[in-house]
C-alpha positions as CSV (number, residue, x, y, z in Angstrom):
1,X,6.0,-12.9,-27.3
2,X,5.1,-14.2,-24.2
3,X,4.8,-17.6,-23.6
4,X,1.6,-19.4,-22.6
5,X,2.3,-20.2,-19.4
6,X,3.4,-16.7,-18.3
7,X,0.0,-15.1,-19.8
8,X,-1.8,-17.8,-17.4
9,X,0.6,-16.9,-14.8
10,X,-0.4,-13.0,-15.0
11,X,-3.8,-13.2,-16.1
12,X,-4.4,-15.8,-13.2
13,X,-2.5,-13.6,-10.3
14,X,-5.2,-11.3,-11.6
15,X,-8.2,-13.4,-11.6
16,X,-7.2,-14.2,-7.8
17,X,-6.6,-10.5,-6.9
18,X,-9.6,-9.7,-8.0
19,X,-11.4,-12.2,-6.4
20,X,-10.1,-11.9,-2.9
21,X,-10.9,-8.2,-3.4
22,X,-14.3,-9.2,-4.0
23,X,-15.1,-11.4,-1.9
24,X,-15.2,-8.8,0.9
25,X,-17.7,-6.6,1.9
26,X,-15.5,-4.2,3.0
27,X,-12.1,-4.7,1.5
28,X,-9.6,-3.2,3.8
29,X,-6.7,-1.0,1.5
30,X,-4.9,2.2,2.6
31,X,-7.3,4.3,0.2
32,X,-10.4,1.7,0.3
33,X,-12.4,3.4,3.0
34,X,-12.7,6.8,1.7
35,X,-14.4,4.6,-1.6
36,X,-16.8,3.0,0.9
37,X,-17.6,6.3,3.1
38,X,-18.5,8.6,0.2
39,X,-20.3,5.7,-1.6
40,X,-22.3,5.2,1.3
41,X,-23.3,9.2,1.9
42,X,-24.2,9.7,-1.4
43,X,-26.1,6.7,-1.6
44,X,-27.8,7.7,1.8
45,X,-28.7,11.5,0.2
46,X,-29.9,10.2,-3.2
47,X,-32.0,7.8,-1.5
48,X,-33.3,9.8,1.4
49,X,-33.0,13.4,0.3
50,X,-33.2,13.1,-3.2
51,X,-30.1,15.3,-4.1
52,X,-26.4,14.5,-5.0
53,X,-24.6,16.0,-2.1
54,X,-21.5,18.5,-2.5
55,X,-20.4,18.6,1.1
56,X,-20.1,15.9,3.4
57,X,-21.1,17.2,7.1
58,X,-19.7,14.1,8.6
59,X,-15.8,14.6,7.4
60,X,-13.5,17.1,8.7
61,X,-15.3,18.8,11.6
62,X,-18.9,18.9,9.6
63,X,-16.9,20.6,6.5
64,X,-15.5,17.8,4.2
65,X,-16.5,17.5,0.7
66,X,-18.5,14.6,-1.1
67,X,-17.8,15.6,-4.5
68,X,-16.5,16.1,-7.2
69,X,-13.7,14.0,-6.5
70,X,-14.5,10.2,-7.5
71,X,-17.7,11.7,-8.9
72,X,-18.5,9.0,-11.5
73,X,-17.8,5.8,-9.8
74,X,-18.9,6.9,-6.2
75,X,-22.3,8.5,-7.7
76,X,-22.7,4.9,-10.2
77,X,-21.8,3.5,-6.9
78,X,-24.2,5.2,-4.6
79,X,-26.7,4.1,-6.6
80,X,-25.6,0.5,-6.3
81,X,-25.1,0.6,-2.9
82,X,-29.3,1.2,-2.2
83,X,-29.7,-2.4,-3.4
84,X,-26.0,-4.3,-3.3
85,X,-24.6,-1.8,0.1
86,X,-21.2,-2.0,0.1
87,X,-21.0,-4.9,-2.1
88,X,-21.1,-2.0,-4.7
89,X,-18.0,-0.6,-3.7
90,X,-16.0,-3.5,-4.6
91,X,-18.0,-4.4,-7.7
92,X,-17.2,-0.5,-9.1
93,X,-13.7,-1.5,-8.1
94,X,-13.7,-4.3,-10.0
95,X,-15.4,-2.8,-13.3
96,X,-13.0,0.2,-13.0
97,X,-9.8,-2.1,-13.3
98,X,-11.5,-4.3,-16.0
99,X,-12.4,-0.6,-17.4
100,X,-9.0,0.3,-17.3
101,X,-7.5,-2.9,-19.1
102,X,-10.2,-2.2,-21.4
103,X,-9.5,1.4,-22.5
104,X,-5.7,1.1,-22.5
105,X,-5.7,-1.9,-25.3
106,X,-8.4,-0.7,-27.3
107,X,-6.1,2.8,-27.5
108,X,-2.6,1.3,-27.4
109,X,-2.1,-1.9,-27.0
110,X,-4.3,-3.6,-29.6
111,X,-4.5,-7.2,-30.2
112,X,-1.0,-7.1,-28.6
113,X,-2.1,-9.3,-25.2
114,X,1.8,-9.1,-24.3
115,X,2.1,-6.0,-23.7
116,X,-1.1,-5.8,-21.8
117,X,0.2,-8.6,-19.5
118,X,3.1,-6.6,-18.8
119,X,1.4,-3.7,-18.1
120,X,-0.6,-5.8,-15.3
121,X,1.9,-7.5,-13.8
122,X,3.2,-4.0,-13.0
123,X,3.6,-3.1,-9.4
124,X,1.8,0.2,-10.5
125,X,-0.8,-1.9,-11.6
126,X,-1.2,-4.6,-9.0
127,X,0.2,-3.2,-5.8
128,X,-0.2,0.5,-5.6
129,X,-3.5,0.3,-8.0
130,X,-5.4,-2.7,-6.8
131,X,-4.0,-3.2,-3.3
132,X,-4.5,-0.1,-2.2
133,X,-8.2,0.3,-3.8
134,X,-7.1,3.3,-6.0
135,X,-10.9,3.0,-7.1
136,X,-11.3,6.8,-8.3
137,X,-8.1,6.4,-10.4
138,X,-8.8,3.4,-12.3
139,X,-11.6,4.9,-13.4
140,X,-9.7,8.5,-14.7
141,X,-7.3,5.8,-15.9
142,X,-10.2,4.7,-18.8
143,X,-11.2,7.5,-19.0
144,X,-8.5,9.3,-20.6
145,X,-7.6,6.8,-22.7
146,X,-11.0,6.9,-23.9
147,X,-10.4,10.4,-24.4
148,X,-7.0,9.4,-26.2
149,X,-9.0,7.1,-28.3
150,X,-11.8,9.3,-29.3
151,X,-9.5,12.1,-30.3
152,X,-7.4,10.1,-32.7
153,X,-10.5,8.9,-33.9
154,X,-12.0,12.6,-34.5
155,X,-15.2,11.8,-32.4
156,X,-14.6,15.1,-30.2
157,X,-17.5,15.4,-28.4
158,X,-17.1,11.6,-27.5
159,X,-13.3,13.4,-26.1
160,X,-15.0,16.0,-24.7
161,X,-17.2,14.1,-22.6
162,X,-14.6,11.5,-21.9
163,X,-12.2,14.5,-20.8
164,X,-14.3,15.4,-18.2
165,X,-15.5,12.0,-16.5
166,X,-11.6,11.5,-16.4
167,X,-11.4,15.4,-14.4
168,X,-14.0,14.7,-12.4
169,X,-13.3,11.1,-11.3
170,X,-9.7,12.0,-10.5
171,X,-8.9,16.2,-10.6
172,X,-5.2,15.7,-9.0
173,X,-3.6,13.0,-11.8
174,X,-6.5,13.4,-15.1
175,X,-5.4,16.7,-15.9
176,X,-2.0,16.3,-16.7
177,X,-2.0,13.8,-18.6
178,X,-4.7,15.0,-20.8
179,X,-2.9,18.6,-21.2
180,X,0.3,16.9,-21.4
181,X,-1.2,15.0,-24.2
182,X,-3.0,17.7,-26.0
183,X,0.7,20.0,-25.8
184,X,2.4,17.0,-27.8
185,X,-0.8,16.5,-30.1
186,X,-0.2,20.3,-31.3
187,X,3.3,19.3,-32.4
188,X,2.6,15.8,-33.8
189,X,-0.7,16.7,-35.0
190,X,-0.8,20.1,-36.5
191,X,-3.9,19.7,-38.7
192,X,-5.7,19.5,-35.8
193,X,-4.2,22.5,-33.5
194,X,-7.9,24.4,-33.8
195,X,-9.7,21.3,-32.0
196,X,-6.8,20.9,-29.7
197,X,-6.7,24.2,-28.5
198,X,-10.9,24.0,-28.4
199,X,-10.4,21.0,-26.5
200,X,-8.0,22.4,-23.6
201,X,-10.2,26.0,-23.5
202,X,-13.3,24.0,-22.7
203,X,-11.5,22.1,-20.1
204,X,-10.0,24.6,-18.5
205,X,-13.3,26.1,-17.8
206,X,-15.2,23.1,-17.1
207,X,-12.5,22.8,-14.4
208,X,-12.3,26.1,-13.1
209,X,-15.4,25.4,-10.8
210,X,-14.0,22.6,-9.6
211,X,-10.4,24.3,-8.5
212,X,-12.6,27.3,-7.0
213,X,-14.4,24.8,-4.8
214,X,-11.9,22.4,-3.8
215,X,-9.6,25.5,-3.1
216,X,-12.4,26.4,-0.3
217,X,-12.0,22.4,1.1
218,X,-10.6,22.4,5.4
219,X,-8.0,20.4,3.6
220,X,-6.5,22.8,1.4
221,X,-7.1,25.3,3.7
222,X,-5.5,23.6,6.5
223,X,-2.2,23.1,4.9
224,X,0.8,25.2,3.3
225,X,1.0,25.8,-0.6
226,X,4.4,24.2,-0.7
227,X,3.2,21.0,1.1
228,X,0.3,20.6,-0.7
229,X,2.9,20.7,-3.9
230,X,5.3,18.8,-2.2
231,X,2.0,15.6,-1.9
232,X,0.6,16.7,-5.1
233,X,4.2,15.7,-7.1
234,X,4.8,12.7,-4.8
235,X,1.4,11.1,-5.7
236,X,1.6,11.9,-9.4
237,X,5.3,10.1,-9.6
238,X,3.2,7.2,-8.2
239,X,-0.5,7.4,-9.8
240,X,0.9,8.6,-13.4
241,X,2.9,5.3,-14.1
242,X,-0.4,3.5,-15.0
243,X,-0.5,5.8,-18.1
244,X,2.8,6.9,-18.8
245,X,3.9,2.9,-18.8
246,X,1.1,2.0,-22.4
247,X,3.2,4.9,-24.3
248,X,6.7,3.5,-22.9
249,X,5.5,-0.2,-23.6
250,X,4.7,0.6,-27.1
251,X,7.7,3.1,-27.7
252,X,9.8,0.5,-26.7
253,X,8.1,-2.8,-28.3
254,X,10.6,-4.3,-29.6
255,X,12.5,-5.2,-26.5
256,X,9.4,-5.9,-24.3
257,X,8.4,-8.2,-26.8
258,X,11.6,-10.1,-26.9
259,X,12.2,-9.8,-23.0
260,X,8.5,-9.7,-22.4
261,X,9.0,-13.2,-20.1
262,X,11.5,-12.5,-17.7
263,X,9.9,-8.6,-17.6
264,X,7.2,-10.3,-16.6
265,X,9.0,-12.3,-14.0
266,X,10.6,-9.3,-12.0
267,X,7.7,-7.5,-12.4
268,X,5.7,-10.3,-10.2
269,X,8.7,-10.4,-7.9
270,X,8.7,-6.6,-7.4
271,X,5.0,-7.0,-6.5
272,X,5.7,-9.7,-4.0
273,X,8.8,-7.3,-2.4
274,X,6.3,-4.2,-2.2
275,X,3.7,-6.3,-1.0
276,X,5.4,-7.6,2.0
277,X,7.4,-5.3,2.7
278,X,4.2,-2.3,3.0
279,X,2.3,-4.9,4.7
280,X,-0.3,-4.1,1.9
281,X,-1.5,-8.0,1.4
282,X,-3.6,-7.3,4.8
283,X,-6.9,-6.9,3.3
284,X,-6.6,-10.2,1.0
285,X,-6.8,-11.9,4.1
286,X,-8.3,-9.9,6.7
287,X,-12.0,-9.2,7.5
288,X,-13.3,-6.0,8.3
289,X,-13.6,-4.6,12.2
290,X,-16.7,-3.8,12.5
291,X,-17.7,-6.3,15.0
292,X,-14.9,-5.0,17.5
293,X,-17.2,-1.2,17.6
294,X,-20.7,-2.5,17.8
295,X,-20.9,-2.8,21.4
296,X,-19.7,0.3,22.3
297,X,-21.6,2.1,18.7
298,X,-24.6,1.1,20.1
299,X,-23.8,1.9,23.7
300,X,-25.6,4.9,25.5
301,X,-21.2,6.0,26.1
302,X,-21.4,6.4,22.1
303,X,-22.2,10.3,21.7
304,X,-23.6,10.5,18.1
305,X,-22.9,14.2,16.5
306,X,-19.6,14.5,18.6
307,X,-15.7,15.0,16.9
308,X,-13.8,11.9,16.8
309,X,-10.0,11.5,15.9
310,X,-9.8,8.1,15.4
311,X,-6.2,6.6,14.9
312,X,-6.1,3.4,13.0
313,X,-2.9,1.0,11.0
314,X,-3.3,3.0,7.5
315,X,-4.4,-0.5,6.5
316,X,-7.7,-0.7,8.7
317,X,-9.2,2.5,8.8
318,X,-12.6,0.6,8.2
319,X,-13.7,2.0,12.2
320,X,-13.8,5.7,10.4
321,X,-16.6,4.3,8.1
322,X,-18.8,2.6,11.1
323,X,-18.3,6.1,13.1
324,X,-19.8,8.3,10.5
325,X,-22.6,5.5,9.9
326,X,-23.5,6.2,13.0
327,X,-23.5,9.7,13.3
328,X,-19.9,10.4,14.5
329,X,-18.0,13.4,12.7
330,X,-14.5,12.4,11.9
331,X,-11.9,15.4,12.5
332,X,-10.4,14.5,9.3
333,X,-11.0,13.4,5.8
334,X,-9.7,10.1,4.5
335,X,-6.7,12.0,2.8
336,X,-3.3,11.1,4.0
337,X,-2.6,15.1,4.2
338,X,-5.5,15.7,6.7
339,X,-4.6,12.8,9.6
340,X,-2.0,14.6,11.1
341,X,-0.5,11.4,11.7
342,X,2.8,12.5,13.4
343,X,5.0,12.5,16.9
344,X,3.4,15.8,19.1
345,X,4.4,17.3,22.1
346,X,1.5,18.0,24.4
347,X,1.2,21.6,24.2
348,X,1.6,21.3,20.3
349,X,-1.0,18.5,20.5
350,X,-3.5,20.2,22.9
351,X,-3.8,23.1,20.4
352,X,-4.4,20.5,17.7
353,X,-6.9,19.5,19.2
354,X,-8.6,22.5,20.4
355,X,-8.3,23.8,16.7
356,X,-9.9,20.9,14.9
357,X,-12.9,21.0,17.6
358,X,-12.3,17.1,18.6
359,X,-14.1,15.5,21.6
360,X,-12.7,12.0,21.3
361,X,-9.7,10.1,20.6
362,X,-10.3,6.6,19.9
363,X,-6.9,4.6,19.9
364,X,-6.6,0.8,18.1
365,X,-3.9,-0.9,20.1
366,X,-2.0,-1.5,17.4
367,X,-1.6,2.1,16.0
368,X,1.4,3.6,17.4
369,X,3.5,0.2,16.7
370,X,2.3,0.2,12.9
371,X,2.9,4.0,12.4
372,X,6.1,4.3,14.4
373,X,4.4,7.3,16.1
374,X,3.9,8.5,20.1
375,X,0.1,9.7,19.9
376,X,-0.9,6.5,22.0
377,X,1.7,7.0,24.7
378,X,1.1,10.7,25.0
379,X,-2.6,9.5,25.3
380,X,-2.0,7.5,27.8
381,X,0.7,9.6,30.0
382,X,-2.2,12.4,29.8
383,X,-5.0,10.1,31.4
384,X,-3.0,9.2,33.8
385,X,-1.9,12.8,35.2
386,X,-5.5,13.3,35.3
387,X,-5.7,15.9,31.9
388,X,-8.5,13.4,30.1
389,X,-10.7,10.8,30.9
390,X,-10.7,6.9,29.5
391,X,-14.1,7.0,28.1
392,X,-14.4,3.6,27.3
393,X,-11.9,0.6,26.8
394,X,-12.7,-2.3,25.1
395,X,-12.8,-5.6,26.9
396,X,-10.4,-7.3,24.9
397,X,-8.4,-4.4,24.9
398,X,-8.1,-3.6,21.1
399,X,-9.7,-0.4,21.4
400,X,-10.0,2.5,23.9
401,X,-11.8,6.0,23.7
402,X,-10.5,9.1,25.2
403,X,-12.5,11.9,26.4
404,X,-10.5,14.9,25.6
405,X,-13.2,17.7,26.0
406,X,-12.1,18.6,29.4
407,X,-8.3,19.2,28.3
408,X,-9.7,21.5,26.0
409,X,-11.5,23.6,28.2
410,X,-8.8,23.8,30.4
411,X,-7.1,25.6,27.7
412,X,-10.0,28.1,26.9
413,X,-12.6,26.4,24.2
């Protein structure tokens, strides 16, 4: 059992998480943005056009998606966000961890509040999940445990439904775990093999949709099949770990329970480590950017409707949000896979930018130091032999635009 002091010890690490997280308006994560953006569009659609949008003209050259990824909380959300704005974002945040917490003990944990402290004091938990505003998979998360639950329980349409929140809150990480699940349930439960196999054939086609259109995305479309793989597996070794660990934990009870304290301990400790050392505690204590792109937002230099690549630390991309509120098309989408983010050579890098249409680059200071990369100094070496233009720099010298429309038409667009 764990000990009274170590529950407070968790339960209050959590309290404070969660509290600096909402306490922001715009808490700053490496995938918090992409919550806020889609939130907000939605929200803005619902509101103005009456209609739940599909595609998101202001991502990935006018051809990004709004949906169905993150469908439940970013829809819930959009709807929020017309009275709380972006408020909302981190209150869905919020109620999808709590959500979380929720689902896993009522399905496998219990009454057992050791084993649920362990499983929050879990780096997967606390620093990829929270931290980095993993919003969309906090939500699968209770989702298919609700879907866990409700199947053991026989309530299958309660399953059904619960199934396909989880897909269409999270299509890369739900799915396997649910089929994985249903492929052991045929083994371990073979009095119910006809509903299983009901179960997965409904799935399957409520999904197939949902492939066809995200197969269409710039973002598939853009990439290789193998490196698409290669990101799919790396992010399920990561995002899976929040629901393979409940089946481990309980598996393995009786030595959680009788180490559950020092567990605990290294757990916190691995947190700390991680935290630090991916500089991911910067949006406890950070506020948002905006005020650094208002001026120049609002400025008659500002071109609404025009391409930007804009090139950010992964932990601040909150400039890509007050772009597209103003009318700016990004080049990318808020995926990792679509940012490019990379070391180029300038005839590699003129053809990048001729193919993804961009007519700006706007460069934070701090980018090519945080990402180890040369985009800034090529930038720079080409204003200076005359290829593009400095558009705007900001005073205090955080910021500066690039024009790179004429280096494009220099090489034929």
């Amino acid at each position: 059992m764990v000990d009274s002091g170590t529950l407070l010890l968790v339960f209050g690490t959590l309290a404070i998480v969660l509290t600096l997280v909402g306490i922001r308006k715009v808490f700053l994560g490496y995938d918090s943005i992409g919550n806020y953006a889609h939130t907000w569009y939605i929200s803005e659609e619902l509101f103005t056009k009456h209609v739940i949008p599909l595609k998101m003209n202001l991502l990935d050259g006018g051809k990004g998606l709004a949906l169905p990824y993150g469908a439940f909380p970013w829809t819930v959300g959009a709807v929020l966000y017309h009275f709380l704005l972006s408020r909302a974002v981190t209150i869905m945040m919020v109620l999808g961890v709590l959500s979380a917490m929720f689902a896993v003990r009522l399905e496998r944990f219990g009454a057992n509040i050791s084993l649920l402290a362990i499983y929050v004091a879990s780096p997967a938990f606390l620093h990829e999940g929270i931290l980095s505003f993993q919003m969309p998979f906090f939500w699968a998360v209770a989702f298919v445990f609700l879907y866990f639950y409700f199947f053991s329980k026989g309530s299958y349409i309660l399953a059904f439904a619960s199934m396909i929140l989880a897909f269409y809150t999270h299509p890369f990480l739900a799915p396997p775990a649910v089929f994985t699940y249903n492929a052991f349930a045929l083994f371990d439960k073979p009095e119910r093999r006809k509903q299983i196999l009901i179960l997965t054939a409904l799935s399957i086609a409520a999904m197939l949709p949902m492939a066809i259109y995200i197969h269409g995305s710039p973002l598939v479309l853009s990439q290789s099949f193998w490196y698409l793989l290669a990101r799919w597996a790396e992010r399920l070794s990561r995002g899976e770990a929040l629901i393979i660990l409940p089946f481990v934990l309980v598996r393995f009870k009786g030595f959680f329970m009788k180490h559950s304290s020092p567990v605990i301990i290294i757990m916190l400790v691995g947190n700390l480590a991680l935290l630090f050392g991916t500089h991911n505690y910067y949006g406890l204590f950070h506020d948002s950017n905006r005020q650094w792109y208002e001026q120049y937002l609002d400025s008659k230099t500002f071109v609404p409707g025009a391409t930007y690549r804009i090139l950010t630390p992964a932990t601040d991309k909150d400039a890509m949000l007050y772009f597209i509120q103003h009318d700016g098309v990004l080049a990318n989408d808020f995926f990792t896979e679509s940012m490019h983010n990379q070391n180029w050579e300038a005839p590699e890098y003129s053809d990048f930018l001729r193919e993804k249409q961009v007519d700006f680059v706007v460069l934070e200071s701090n980018y090519d130091q945080s990402q180890e990369l040369n985009e800034g100094v090529l930038l720079a070496n080409l204003a200076d032999g005359g290829k593009i233009d400095v558009r705007y720099q900001d005073k205090d010298g955080r910021f500066t635009v690039y024009d790179v429309r004429d280096m494009k038409s220099e090489d034929g667009s």
